[in-house]
ZAVEX-779680 format. One record per residue (C-alpha): residue number from 1; x, z, y negated. Coordinates in steps of 0.02 Angstrom, whole numbers. Example, Ala and Ser with C-alpha at 12.3 -4.5 7.8 and 13.67 -1.06 7.14 Angstrom:
<nodes>
<node num="1" xx="615" zz="390" yy="225"/>
<node num="2" xx="684" zz="357" yy="53"/>
</nodes>
This chain:
<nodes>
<node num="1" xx="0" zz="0" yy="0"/>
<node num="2" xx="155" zz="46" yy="-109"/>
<node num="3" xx="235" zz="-128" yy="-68"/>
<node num="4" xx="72" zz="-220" yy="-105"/>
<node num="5" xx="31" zz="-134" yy="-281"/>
<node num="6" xx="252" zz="-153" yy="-309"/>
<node num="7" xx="217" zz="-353" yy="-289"/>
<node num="8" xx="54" zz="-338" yy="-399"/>
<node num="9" xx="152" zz="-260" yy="-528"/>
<node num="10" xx="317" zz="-376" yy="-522"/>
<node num="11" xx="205" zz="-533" yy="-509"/>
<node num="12" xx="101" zz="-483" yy="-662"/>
<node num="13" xx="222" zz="-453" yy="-780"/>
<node num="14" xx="324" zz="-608" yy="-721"/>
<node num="15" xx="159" zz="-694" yy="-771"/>
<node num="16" xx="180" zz="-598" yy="-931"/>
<node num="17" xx="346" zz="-645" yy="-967"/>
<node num="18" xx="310" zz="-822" yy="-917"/>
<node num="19" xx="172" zz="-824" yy="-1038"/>
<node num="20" xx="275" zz="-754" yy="-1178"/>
<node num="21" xx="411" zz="-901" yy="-1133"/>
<node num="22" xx="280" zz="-1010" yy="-1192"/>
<node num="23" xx="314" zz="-1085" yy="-1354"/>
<node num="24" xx="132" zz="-1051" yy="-1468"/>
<node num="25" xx="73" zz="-1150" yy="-1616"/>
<node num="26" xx="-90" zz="-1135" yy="-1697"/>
<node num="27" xx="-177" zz="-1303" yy="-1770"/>
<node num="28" xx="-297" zz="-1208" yy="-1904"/>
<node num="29" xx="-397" zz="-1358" yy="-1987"/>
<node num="30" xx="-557" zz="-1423" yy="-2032"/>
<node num="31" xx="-622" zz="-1470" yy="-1848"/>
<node num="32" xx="-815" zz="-1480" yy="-1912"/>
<node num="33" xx="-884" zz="-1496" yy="-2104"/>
<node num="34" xx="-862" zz="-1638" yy="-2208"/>
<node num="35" xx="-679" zz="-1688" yy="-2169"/>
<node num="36" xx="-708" zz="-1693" yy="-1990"/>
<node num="37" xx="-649" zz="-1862" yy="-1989"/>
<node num="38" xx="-468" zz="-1833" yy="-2046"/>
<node num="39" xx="-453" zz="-1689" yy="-1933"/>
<node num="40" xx="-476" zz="-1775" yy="-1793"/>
<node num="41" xx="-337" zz="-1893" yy="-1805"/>
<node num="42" xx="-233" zz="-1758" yy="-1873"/>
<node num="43" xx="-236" zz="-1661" yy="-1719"/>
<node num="44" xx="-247" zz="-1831" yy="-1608"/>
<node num="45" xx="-79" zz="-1842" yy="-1716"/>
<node num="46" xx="4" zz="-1677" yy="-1688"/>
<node num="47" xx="-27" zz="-1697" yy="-1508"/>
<node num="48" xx="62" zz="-1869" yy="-1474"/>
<node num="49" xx="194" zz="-1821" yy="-1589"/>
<node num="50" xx="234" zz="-1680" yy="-1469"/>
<node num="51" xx="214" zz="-1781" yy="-1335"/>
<node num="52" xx="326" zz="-1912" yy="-1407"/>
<node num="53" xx="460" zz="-1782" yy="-1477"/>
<node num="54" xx="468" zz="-1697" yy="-1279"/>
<node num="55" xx="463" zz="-1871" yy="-1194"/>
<node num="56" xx="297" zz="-1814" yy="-1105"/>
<node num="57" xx="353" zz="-1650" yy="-1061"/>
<node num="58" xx="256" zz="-1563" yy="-1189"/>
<node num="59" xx="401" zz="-1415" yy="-1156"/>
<node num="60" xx="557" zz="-1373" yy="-1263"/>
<node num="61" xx="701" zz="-1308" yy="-1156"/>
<node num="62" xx="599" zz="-1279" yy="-1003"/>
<node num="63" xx="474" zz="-1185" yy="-1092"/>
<node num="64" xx="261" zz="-1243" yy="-1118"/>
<node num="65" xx="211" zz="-1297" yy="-1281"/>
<node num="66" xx="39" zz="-1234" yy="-1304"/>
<node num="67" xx="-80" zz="-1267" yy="-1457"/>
<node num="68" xx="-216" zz="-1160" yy="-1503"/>
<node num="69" xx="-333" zz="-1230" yy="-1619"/>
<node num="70" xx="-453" zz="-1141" yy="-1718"/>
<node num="71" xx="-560" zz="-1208" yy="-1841"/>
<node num="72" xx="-593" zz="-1162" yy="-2024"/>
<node num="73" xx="-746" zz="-1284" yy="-2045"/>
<node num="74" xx="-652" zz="-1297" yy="-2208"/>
<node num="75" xx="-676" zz="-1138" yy="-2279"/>
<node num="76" xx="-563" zz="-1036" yy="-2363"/>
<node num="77" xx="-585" zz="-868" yy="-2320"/>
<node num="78" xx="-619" zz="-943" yy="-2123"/>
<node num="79" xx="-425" zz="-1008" yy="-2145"/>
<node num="80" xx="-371" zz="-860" yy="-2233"/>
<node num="81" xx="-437" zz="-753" yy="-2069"/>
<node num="82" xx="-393" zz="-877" yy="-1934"/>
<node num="83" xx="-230" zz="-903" yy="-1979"/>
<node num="84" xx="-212" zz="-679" yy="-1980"/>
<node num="85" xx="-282" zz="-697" yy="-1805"/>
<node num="86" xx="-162" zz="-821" yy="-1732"/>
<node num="87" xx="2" zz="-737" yy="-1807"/>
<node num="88" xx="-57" zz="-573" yy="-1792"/>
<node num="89" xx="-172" zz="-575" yy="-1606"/>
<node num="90" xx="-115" zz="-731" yy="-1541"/>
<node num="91" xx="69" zz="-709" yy="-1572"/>
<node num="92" xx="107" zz="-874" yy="-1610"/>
<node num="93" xx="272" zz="-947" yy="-1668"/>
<node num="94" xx="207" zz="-1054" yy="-1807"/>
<node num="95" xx="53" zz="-1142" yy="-1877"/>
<node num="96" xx="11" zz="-1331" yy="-1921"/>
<node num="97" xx="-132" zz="-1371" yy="-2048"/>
<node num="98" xx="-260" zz="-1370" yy="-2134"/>
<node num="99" xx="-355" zz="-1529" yy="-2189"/>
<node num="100" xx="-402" zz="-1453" yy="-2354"/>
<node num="101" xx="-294" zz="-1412" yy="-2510"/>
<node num="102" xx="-409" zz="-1265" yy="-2554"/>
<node num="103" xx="-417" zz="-1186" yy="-2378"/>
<node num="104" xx="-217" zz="-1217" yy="-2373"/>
<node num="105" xx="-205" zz="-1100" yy="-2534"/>
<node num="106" xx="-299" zz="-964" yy="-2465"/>
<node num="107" xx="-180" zz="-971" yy="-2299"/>
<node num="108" xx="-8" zz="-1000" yy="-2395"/>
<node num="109" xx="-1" zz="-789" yy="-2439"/>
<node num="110" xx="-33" zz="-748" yy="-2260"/>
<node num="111" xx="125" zz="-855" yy="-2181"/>
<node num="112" xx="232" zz="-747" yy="-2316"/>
<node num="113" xx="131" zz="-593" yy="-2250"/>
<node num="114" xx="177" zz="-629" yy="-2055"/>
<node num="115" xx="334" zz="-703" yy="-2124"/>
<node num="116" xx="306" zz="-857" yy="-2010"/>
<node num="117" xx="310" zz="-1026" yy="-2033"/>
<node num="118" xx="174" zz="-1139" yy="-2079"/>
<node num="119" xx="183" zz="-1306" yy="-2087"/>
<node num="120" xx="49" zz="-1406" yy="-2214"/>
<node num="121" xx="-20" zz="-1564" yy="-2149"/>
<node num="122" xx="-119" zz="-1649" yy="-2210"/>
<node num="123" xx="-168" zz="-1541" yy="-2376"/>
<node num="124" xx="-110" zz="-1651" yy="-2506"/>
<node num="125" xx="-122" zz="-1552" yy="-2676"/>
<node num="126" xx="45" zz="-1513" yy="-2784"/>
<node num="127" xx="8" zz="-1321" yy="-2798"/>
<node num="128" xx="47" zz="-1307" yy="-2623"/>
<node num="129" xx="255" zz="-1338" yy="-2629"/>
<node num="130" xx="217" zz="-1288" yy="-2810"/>
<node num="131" xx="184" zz="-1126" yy="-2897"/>
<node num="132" xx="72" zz="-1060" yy="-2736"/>
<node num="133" xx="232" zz="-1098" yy="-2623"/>
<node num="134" xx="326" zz="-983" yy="-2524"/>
<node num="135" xx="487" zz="-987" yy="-2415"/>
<node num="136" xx="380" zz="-999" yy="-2270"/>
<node num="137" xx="286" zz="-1169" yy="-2300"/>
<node num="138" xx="354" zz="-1320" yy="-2243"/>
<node num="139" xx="244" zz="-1490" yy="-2287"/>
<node num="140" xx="270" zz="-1646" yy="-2201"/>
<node num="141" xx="120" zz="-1725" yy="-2263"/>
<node num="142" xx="131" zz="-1807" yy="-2445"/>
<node num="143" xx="110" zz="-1706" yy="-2594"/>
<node num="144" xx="-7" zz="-1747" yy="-2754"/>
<node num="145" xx="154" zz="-1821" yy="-2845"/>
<node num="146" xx="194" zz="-1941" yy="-2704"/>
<node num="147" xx="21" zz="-2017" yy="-2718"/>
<node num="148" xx="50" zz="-2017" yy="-2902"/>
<node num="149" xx="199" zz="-2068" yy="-2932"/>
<node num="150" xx="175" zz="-2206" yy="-2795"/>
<node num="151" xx="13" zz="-2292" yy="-2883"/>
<node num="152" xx="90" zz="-2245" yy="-3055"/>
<node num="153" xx="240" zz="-2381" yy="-3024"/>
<node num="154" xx="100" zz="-2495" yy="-2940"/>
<node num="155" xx="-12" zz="-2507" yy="-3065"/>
<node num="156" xx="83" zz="-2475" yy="-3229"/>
<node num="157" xx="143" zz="-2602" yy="-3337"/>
<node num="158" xx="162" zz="-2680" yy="-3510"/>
<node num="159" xx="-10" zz="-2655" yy="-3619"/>
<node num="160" xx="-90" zz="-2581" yy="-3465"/>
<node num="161" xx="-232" zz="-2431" yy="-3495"/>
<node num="162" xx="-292" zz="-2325" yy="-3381"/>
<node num="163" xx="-439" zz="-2212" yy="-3367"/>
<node num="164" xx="-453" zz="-2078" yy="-3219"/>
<node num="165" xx="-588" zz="-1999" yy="-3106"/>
<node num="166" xx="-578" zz="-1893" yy="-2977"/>
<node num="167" xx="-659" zz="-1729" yy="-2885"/>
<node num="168" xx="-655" zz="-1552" yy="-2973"/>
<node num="169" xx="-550" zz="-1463" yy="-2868"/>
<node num="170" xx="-359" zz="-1426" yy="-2818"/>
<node num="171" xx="-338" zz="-1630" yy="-2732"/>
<node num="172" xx="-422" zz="-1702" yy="-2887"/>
<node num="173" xx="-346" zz="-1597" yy="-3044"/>
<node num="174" xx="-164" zz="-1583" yy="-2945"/>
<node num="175" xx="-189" zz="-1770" yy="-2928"/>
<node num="176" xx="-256" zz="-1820" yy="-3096"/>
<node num="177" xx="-83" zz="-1695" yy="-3172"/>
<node num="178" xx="40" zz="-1782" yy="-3069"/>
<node num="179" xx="-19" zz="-1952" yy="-3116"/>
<node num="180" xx="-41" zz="-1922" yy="-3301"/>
<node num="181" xx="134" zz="-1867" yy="-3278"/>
<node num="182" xx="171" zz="-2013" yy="-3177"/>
<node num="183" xx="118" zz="-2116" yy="-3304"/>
<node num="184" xx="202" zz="-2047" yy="-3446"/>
<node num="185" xx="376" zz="-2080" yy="-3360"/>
<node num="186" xx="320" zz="-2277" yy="-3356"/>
<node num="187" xx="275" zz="-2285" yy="-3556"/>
<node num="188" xx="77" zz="-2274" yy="-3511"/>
<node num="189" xx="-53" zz="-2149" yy="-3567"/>
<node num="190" xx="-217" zz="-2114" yy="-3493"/>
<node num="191" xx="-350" zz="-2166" yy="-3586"/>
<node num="192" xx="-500" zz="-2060" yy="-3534"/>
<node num="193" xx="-508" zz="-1904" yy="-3392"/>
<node num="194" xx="-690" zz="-1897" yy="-3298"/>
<node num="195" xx="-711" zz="-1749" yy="-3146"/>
<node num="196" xx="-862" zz="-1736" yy="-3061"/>
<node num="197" xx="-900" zz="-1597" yy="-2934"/>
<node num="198" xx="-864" zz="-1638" yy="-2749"/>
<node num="199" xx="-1024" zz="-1676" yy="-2682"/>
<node num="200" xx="-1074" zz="-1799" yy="-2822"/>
<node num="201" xx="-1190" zz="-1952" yy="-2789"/>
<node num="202" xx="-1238" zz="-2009" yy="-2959"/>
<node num="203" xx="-1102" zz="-2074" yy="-3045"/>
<node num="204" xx="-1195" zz="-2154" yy="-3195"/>
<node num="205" xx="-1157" zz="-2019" yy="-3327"/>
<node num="206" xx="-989" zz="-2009" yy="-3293"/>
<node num="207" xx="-960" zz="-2204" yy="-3269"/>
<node num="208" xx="-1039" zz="-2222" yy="-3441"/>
<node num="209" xx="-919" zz="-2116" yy="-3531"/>
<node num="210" xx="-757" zz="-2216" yy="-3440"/>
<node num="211" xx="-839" zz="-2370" yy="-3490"/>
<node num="212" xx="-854" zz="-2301" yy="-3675"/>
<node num="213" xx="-677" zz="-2232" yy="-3677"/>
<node num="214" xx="-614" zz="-2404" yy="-3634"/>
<node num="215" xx="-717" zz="-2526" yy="-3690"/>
<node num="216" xx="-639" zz="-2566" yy="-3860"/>
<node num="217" xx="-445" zz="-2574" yy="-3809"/>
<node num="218" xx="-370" zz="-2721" yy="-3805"/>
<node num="219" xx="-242" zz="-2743" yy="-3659"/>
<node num="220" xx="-263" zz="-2734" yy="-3459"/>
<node num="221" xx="-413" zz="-2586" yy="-3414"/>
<node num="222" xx="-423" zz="-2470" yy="-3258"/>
<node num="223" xx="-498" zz="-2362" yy="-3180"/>
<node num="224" xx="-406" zz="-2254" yy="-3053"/>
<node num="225" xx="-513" zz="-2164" yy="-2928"/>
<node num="226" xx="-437" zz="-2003" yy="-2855"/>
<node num="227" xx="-577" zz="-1968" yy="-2693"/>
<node num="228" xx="-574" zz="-1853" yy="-2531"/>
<node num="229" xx="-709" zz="-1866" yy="-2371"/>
<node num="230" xx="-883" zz="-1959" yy="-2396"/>
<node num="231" xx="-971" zz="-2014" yy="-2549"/>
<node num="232" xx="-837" zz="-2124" yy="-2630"/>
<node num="233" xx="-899" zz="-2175" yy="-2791"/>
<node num="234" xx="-801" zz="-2346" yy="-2798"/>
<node num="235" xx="-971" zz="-2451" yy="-2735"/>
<node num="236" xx="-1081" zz="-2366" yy="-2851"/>
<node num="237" xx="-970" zz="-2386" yy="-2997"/>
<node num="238" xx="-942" zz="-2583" yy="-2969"/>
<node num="239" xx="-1115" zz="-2591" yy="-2939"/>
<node num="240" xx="-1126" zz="-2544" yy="-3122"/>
<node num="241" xx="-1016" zz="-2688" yy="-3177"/>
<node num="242" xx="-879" zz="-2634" yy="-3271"/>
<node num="243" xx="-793" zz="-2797" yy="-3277"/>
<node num="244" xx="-918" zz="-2841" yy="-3415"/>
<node num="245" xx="-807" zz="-2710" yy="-3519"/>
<node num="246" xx="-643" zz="-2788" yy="-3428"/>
<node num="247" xx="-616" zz="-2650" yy="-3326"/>
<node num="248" xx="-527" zz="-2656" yy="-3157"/>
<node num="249" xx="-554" zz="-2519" yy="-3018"/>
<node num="250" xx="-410" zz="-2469" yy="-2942"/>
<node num="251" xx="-361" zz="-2325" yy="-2817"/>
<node num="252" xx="-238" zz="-2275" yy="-2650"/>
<node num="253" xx="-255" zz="-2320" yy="-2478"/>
<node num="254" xx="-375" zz="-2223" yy="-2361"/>
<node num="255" xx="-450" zz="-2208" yy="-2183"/>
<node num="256" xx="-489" zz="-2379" yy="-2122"/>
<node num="257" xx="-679" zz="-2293" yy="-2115"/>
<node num="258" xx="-663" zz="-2290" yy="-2305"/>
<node num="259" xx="-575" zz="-2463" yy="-2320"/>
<node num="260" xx="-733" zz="-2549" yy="-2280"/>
<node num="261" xx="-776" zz="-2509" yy="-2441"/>
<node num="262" xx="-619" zz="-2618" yy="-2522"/>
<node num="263" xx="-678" zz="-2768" yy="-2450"/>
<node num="264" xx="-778" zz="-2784" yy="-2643"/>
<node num="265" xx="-588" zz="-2779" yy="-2709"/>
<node num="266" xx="-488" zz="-2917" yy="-2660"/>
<node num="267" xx="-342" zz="-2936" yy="-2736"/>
<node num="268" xx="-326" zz="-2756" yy="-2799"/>
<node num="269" xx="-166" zz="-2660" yy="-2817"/>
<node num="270" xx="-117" zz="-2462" yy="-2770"/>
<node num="271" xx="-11" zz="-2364" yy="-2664"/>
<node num="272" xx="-37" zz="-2298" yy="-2491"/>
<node num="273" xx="24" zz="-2158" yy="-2368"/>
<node num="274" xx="7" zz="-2260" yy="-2210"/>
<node num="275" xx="-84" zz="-2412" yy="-2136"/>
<node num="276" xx="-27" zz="-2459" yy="-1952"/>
<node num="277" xx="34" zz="-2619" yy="-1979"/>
<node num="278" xx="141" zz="-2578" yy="-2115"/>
<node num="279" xx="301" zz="-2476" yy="-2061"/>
<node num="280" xx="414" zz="-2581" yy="-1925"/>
<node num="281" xx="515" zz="-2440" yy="-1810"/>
<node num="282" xx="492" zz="-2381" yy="-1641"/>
<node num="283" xx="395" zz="-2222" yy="-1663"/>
<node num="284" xx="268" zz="-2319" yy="-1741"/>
<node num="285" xx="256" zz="-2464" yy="-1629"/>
<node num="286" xx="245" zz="-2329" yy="-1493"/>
<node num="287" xx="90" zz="-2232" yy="-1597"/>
<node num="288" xx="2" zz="-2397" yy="-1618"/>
<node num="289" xx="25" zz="-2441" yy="-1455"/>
<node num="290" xx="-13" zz="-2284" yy="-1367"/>
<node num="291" xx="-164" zz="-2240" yy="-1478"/>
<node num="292" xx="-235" zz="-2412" yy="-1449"/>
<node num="293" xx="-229" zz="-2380" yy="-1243"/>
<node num="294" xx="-285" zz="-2225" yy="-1261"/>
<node num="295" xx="-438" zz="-2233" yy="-1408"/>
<node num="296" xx="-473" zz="-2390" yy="-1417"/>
<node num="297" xx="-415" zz="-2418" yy="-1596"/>
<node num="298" xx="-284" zz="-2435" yy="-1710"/>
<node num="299" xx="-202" zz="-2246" yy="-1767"/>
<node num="300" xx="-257" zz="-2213" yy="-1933"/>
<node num="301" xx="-186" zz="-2111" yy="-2082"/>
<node num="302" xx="-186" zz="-1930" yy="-2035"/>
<node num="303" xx="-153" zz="-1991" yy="-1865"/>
<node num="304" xx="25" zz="-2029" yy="-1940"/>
<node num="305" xx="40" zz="-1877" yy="-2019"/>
<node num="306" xx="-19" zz="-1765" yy="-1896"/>
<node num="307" xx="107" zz="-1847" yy="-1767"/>
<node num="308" xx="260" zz="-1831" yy="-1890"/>
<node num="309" xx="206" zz="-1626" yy="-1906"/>
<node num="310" xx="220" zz="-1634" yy="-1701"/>
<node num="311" xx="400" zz="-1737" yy="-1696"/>
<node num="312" xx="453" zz="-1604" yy="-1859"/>
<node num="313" xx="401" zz="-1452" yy="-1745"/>
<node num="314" xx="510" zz="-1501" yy="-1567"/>
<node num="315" xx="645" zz="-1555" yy="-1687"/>
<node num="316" xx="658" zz="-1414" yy="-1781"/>
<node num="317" xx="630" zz="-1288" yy="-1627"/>
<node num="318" xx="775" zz="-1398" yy="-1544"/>
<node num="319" xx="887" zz="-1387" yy="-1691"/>
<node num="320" xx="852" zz="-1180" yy="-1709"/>
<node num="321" xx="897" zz="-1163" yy="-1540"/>
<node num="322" xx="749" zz="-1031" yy="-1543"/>
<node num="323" xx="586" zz="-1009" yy="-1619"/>
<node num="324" xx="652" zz="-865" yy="-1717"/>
<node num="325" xx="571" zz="-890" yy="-1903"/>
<node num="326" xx="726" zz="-872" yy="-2008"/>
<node num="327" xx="840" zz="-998" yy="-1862"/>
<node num="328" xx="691" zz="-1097" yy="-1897"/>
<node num="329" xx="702" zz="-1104" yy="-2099"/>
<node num="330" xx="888" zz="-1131" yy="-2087"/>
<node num="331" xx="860" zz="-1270" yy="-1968"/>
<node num="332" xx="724" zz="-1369" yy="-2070"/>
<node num="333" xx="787" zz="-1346" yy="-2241"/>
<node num="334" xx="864" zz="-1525" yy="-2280"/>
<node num="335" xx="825" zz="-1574" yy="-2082"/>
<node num="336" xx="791" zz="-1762" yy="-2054"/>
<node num="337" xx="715" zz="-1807" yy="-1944"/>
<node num="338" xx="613" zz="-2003" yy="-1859"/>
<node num="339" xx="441" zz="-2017" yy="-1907"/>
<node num="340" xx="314" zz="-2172" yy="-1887"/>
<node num="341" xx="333" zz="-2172" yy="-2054"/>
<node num="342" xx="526" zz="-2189" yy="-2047"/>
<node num="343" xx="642" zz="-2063" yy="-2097"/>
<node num="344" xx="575" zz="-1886" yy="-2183"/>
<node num="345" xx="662" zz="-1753" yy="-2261"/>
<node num="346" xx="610" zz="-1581" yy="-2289"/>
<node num="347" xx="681" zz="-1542" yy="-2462"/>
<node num="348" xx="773" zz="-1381" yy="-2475"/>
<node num="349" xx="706" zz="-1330" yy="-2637"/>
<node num="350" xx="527" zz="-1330" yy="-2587"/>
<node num="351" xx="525" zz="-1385" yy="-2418"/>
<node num="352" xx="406" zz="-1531" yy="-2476"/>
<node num="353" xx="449" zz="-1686" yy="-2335"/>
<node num="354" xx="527" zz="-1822" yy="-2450"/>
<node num="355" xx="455" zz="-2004" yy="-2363"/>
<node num="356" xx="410" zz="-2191" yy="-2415"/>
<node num="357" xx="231" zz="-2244" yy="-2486"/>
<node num="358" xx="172" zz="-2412" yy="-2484"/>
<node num="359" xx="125" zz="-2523" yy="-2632"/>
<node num="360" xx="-16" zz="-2647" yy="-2571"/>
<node num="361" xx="-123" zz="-2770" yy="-2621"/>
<node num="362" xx="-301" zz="-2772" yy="-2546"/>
<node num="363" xx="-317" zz="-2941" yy="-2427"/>
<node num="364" xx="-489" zz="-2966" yy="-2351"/>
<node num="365" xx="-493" zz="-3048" yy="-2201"/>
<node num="366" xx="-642" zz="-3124" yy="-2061"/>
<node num="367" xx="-665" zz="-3002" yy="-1905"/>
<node num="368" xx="-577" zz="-2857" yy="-2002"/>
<node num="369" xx="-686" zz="-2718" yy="-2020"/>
<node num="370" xx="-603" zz="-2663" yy="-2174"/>
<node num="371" xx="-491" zz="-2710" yy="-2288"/>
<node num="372" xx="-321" zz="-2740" yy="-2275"/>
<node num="373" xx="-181" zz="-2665" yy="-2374"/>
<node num="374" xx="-57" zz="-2792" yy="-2357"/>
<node num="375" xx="111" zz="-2727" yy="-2414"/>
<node num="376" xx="208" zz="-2776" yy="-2584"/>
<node num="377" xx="332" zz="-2663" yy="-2549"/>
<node num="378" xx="411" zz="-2500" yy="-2482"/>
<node num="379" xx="429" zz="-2380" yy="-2599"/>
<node num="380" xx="567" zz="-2280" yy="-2538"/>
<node num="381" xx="633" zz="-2081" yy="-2541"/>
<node num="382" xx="760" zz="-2147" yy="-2686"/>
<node num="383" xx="620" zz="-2273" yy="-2771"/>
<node num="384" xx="498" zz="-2096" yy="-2790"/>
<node num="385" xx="566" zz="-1981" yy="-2915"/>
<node num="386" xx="455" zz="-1816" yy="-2859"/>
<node num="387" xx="457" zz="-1666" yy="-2977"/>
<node num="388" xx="520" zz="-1495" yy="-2895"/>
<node num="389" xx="366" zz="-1392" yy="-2948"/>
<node num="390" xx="408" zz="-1218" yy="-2866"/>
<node num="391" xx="564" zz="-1165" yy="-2984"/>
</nodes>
């Protein structure tokens, strides 16, 4: 009976030890709610980018990658609590997410609390690696100032005016800064500043003040749209005609869901994070064509980044030698690191991932459900100059 209750013992806490071998990440992010859409391919991401990174394994020096995910149905007190619960109950060695830029505030204080690493993806707004950051975020997806400074070289230009609307929260007003900013550096100023609350579906108001703004300057007019999830007012507002004033609508790239909507653009310029025919290495043609066995479609944009979160995590846990938190800051700061993006680069100073955008030109084209960004040209880590906003 001693024996027997001996081997109980021994086997259960070699279970235990062989469950506390495994290496724990949390994916905290928007599963359900109105961004339900970009989560999905951001954790479709994460997982073949640590798939990719292990070469199938899914393990890092014999030991099991497991993911928890938990989600915050984009709510920031939900993030602010899930993210407690998986450093604190679940005990796990870092944390990937959210979709949001106002959940990924509230969770930012709580990584500095567990002193463990989280890594943003896709959250997009400045604040983040800005004046909210802490030593223990990482981002690898892009930051407001990417997208801005991206669409600020593509659409700038001699006796060029542009007017600006976007959503009135962290993504918008972040995005609407950085690209005012943007802007100044290339001799333009905006012209007129509209923000409309998230869940907006009458644009008329607000459309009728741009047009005012900019009806009466002389010169090349647009207007940039800055626009997260559903209800993207670039249909409604064409509807309205602002061409009669000479106004041009322009904006970034998007979910190929949304870039059905461009189709009414040909011919327009901006920048973009990712479209799948655009970069040309081998971790992309392996996404595009592993995701198009596997799903049936193309990968889309927070597919990308949600796989180059998954490659930064193995590589970084590889490079640390551990999953120790501080091996695992020294290790990342400055790390490169292959992405299907190409190369990225955590930045030491703020840990923001320094990466290409794309500037495109909208192509439409029969049997394509949406529109094509076909590609200008790269605009590379040295082409972006991104401000360092935490000092």
């Amino acid at each position: 009976m001693k024996r027997t209750l001996l081997a109980g013992m021994v086997s259960a806490l070699a279970l235990a030890s062989a469950a506390a071998a495994d290496i724990k990440i949390a994916h905290v992010y928007g599963k359900t709610g109105p961004f339900e859409a970009y989560a999905k391919q951001s954790h479709d991401g994460l997982m073949l980018g640590l798939e990719y990174a292990t070469g199938g394994t899914m393990e890092i020096d014999g030991e099991k990658i497991v993911v928890i995910e938990k989600d915050t149905q984009l709510k920031p007190e939900n993030g602010r609590a899930l993210l407690e619960e998986a450093y604190g109950d679940d005990e796990v060695d870092l944390a990937v997410g959210p979709v949001s830029s106002g959940v990924a505030l509230a969770m930012l204080p709580v990584a500095e609390e567990y002193e463990k690493i989280l890594i943003v993806e896709p959250a997009v707004a400045d604040s983040i690696t800005g004046e909210n950051w802490n030593r223990y975020i990482f981002r690898t997806g892009r930051n407001s100032s990417q997208d801005a400074v991206s669409n600020a070289i593509a659409l700038a230009g001699e006796n060029v005016h542009i007017a600006t609307l976007a959503q009135d929260y962290a993504f918008g007003r972040d995005g609407i800064a950085a690209f005012k900013e943007a802007l100044e550096g290339e001799g333009v100023e905006i012209a007129h500043e509209e923000y409309v609350p998230t869940d907006t579906t009458d644009f008329t108001a607000a459309a009728e003040r741009i047009f005012n703004a900019m009806k009466d300057l002389d010169g090349d007019k647009k207007l940039f749209i800055i626009w997260a999830g559903g209800g993207n007012p670039m249909s409604k507002i064409q509807a309205m005609d602002p061409s009669r004033f000479g106004i041009e609508i322009a904006t970034g790239g998007n979910i190929l869901a949304a870039m059905s909507a461009y189709k009414e653009f040909p011919g327009m310029e901006g920048a973009t994070y990712y479209y799948y025919e655009i970069p040309n290495n081998p971790v992309n043609d392996w996404l595009v064509e592993t995701h198009q066995e596997r799903f049936d479609a193309p990968p889309d944009f927070f597919t990308a980044g949600g796989m180059a979160a998954g490659i930064a995590v193995v590589e970084a846990i590889k490079k640390a030698g551990s999953t120790d938190t501080e091996a695992l800051i020294e290790a990342m700061e400055g790390m490169e690191w292959e992405t299907p993006k190409g190369t990225m680069r955590f930045r030491p100073e703020d840990h923001q991932a320094m990466q290409s955008m794309y500037h495109f030109k909208i192509k439409v084209e029969d049997g394509v459900e949406w529109a094509i960004p076909e590609l200008v040209r790269e605009l590379t880590i040295d082409d972006l100059p991104i401000p360092i906003r935490n000092q």
